[in-house]
C-alpha positions as CSV (number, residue, x, y, z in Angstrom):
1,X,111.3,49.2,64.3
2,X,108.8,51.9,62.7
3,X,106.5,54.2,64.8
4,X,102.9,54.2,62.9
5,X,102.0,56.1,65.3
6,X,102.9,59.2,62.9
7,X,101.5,58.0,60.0
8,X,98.2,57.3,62.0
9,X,98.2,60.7,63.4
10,X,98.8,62.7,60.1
11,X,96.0,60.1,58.2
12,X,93.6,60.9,61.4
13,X,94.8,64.9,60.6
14,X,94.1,64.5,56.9
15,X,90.8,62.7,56.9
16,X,89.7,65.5,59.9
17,X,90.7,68.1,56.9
18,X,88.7,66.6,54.1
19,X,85.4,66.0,56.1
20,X,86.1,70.0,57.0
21,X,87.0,71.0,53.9
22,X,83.7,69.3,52.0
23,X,81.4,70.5,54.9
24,X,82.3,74.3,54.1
25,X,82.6,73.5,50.5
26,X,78.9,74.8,49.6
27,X,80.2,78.2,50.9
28,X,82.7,79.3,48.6
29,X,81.0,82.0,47.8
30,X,78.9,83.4,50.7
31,X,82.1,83.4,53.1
32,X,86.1,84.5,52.6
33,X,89.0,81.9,53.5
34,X,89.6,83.2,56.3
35,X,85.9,83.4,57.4
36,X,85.5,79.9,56.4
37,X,88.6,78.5,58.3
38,X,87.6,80.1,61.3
39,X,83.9,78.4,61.0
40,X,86.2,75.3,60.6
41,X,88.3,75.8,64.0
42,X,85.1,76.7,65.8
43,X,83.6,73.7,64.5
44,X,86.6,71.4,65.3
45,X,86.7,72.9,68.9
46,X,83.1,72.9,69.7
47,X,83.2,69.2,68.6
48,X,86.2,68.0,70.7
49,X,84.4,69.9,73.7
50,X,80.8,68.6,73.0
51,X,81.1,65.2,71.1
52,X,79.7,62.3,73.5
53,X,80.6,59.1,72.6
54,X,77.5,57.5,74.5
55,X,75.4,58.7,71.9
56,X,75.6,56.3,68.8
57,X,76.8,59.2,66.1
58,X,80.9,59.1,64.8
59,X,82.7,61.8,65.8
60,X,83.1,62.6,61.8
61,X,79.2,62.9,61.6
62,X,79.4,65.2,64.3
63,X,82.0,67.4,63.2
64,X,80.7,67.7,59.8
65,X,77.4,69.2,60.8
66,X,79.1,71.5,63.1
67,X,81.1,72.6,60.5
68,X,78.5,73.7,58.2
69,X,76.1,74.5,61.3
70,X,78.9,77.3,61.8
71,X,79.1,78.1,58.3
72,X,75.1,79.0,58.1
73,X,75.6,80.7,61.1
74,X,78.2,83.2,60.1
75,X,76.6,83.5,56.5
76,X,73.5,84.5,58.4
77,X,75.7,86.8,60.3
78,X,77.6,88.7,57.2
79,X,74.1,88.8,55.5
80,X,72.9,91.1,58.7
81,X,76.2,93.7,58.0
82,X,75.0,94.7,55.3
């Protein structure tokens, strides 16, 4: 018999990737790669940490506005270096 329980967790792993991905999209060209994927892991961890499901929001709702909540942050931050 086949596990879906693969397929799930790589669709789950995809979907988390593309609501990332489009959050930070509008950053391009404020913030480097490597800037912007670090927003994204701060984003992702902050939500797993903070998300409470007893509050009537998806979990994608709330990691989406983390995402680019981290994003304005460090733009904000690279636009005090110089």
């Amino acid at each position: 018999m086949f596990d879906f329980t693969d397929v799930r967790t790589n669709i789950e792993e995809k979907l988390l990737e593309g609501i990332m991905n489009k959050a930070a999209s509008s950053f391009n060209k404020q913030l480097s790669e490597d800037e912007l994927y670090t927003c994204k892991l701060n984003a992702l961890w902050k939500s797993l940490k903070n998300w409470d499901e007893d509050k009537n929001s998806k979990f994608t709702t709330y990691l989406y506005n983390g995402v680019r909540f981290e994003c304005i942050r460090e733009a904000k931050f690279k636009k005090k270096d110089y």
